[in-house]
C-alpha positions as CSV (number, residue, x, y, z in Angstrom):
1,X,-2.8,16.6,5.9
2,X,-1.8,16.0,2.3
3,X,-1.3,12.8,1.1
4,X,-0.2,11.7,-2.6
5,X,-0.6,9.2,-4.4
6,X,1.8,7.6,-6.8
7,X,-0.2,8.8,-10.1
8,X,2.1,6.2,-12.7
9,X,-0.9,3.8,-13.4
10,X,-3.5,2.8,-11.5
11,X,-6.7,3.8,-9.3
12,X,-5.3,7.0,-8.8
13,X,-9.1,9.0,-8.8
14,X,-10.4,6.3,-6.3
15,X,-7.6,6.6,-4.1
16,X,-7.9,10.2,-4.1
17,X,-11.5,9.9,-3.3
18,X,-11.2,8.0,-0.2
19,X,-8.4,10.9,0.9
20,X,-10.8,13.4,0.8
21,X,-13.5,11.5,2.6
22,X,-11.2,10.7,5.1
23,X,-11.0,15.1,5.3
24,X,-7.5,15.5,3.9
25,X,-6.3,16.6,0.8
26,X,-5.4,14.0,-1.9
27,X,-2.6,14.9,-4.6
28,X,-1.6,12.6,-7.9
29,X,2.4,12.7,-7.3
30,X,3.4,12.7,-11.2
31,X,7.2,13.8,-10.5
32,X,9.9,13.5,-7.6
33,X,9.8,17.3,-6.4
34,X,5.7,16.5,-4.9
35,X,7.2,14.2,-2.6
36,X,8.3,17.4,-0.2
37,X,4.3,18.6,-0.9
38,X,3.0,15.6,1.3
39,X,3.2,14.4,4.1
40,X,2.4,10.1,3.2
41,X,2.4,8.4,-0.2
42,X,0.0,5.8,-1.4
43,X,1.4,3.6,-3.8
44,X,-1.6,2.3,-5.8
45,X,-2.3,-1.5,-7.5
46,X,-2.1,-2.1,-11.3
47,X,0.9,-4.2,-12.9
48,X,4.0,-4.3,-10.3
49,X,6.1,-4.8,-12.8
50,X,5.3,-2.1,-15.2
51,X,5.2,0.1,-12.1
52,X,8.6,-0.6,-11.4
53,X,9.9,0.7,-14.7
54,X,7.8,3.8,-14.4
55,X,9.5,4.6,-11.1
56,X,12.5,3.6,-12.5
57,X,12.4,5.7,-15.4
58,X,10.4,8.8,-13.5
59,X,13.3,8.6,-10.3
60,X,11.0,7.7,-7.9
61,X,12.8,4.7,-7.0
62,X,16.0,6.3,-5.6
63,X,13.7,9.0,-4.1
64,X,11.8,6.3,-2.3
65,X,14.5,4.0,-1.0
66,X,15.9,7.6,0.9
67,X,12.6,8.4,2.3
68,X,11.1,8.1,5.5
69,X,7.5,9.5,4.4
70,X,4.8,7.2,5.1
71,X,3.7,5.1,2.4
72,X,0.8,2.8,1.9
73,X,0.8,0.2,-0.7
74,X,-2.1,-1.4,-2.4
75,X,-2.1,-5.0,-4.3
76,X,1.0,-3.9,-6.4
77,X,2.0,-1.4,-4.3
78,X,2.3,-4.2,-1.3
79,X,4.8,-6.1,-3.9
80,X,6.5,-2.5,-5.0
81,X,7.0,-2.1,-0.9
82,X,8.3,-5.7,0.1
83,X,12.0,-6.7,1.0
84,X,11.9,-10.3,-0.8
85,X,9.4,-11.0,-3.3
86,X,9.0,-15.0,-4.4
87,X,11.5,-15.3,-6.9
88,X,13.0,-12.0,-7.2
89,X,14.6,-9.0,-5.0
90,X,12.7,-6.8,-3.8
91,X,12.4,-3.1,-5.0
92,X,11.7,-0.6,-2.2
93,X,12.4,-3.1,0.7
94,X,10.3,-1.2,3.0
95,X,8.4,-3.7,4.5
96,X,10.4,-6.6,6.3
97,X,7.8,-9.1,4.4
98,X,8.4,-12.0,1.7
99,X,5.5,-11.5,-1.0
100,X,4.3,-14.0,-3.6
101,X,2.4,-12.7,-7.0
102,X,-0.7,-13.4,-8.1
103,X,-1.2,-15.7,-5.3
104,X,-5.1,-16.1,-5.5
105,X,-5.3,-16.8,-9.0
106,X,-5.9,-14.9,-12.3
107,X,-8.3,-12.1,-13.4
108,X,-11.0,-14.8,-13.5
109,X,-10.4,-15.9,-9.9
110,X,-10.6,-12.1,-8.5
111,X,-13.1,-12.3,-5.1
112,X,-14.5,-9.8,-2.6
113,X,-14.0,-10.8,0.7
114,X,-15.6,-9.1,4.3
115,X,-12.1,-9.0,6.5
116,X,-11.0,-8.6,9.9
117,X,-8.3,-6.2,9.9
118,X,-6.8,-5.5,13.5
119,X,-7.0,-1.7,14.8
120,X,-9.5,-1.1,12.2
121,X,-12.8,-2.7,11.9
122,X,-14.0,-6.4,12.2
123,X,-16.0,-5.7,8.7
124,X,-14.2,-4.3,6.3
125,X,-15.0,-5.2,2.6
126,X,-11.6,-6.1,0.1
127,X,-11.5,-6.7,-3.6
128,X,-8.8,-9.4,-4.6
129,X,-7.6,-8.7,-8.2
130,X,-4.7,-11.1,-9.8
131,X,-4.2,-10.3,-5.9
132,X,-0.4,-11.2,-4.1
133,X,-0.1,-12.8,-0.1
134,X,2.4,-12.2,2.2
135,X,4.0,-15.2,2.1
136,X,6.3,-14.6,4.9
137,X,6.8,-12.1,7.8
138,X,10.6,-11.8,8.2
139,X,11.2,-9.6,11.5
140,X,9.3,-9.3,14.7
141,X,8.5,-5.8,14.0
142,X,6.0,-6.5,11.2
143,X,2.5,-6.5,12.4
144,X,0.2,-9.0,11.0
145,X,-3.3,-7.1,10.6
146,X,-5.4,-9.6,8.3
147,X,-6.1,-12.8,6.8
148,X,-7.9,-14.6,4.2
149,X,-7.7,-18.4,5.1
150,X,-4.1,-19.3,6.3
151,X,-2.8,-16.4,3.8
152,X,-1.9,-12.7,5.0
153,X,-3.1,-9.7,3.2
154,X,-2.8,-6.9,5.7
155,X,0.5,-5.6,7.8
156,X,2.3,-2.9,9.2
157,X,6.1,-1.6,9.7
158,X,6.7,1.9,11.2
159,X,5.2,4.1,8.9
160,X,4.2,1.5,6.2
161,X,1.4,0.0,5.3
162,X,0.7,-2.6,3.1
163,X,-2.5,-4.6,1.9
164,X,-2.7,-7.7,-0.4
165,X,-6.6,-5.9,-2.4
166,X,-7.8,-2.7,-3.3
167,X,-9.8,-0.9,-0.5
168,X,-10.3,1.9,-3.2
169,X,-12.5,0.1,-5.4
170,X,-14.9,-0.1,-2.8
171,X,-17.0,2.9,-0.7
172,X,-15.2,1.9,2.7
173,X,-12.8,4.3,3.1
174,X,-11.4,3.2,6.4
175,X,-8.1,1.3,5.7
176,X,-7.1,4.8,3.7
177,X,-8.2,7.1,6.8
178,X,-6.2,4.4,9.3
179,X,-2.9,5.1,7.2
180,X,-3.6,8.6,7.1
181,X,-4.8,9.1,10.5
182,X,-2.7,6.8,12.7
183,X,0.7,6.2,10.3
184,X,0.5,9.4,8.8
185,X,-0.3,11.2,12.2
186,X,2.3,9.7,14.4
187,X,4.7,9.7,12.3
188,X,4.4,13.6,11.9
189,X,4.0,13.7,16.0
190,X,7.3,11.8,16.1
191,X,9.1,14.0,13.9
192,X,8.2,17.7,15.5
């Protein structure tokens, strides 16, 4: 399968990476006419903010918000994806979710944690940078998938994904070959 990623800022070449060790091809999405190239979209962490305006400014937003391809967000990518965030409306509103910012801290309070993550390993290792929760699940149709402490960094929606750390930063490309695999898969099944 071919699955982009969302090449505005980022860990675009890590991302990439862990596509094509999951054995599918990986393509940095730089303008709206890729999306028909791919079959699921990765939206990568970095500032959420900054990543709004560059979708904004690009077209990706109102190409997103029309789309049913899969996408997988990352850190900022979670925040980009949510329907409420803490303070502010949501951009995408793919994912029935509330999401508060930089809810573990600052830079100097980024962690690695070994997680749980339902349906896809019992060991998986996550890098929290500047890192947002999911403060609140708002429909019954949100899957809860992972948590550090009381706070959730992992869920799914349909053919979303979304993930409070940066699986890219690390050599386990398993949360990246889930979306791909299961998300990505059915959702193609589903649509022949």
């Amino acid at each position: 399968m071919k699955i982009g990623v969302l090449a505005l800022q980022g860990a675009v070449r890590e991302h990439l990476r862990h596509i094509e060790l999951s054995g599918h091809e990986g393509i940095a999405i730089k303008r709206v006419e890729q999306l028909e190239e791919i079959d699921g979209l990765i939206l990568p962490g970095g500032e959420s903010t900054t990543l709004r305006r560059l979708m904004n400014l690009y077209g990706f937003k109102e190409a997103l918000v029309n789309s049913d391809l899969p996408m997988f967000g990352t850190c900022a990518g979670l925040i980009v994806l949510a329907q409420d965030i803490v303070g502010e409306e949501g951009y995408l509103k793919k994912l029935d979710i509330t999401v508060e910012r930089n809810s573990f801290g600052r830079q100097v309070d980024s962690f690695e944690s070994e997680l749980d993550i339902k349906g896809i390993a019992e060991d998986i290792e996550a890098v929290f940078i500047r890192a947002p929760h999911i403060e609140k699940v708002n429909s019954d149709n949100v899957e809860v998938l992972s948590t550090v402490g009381d706070k959730i960094v992992a869920v799914k929606e349909g053919n979303y994904l979304g993930v409070s750390f940066h699986p890219e930063l690390t050599d386990d490309y398993r949360v990246t070959q889930y979306f791909i695999e299961h998300i990505v898969a059915e959702s193609k099944k589903a649509n022949v």
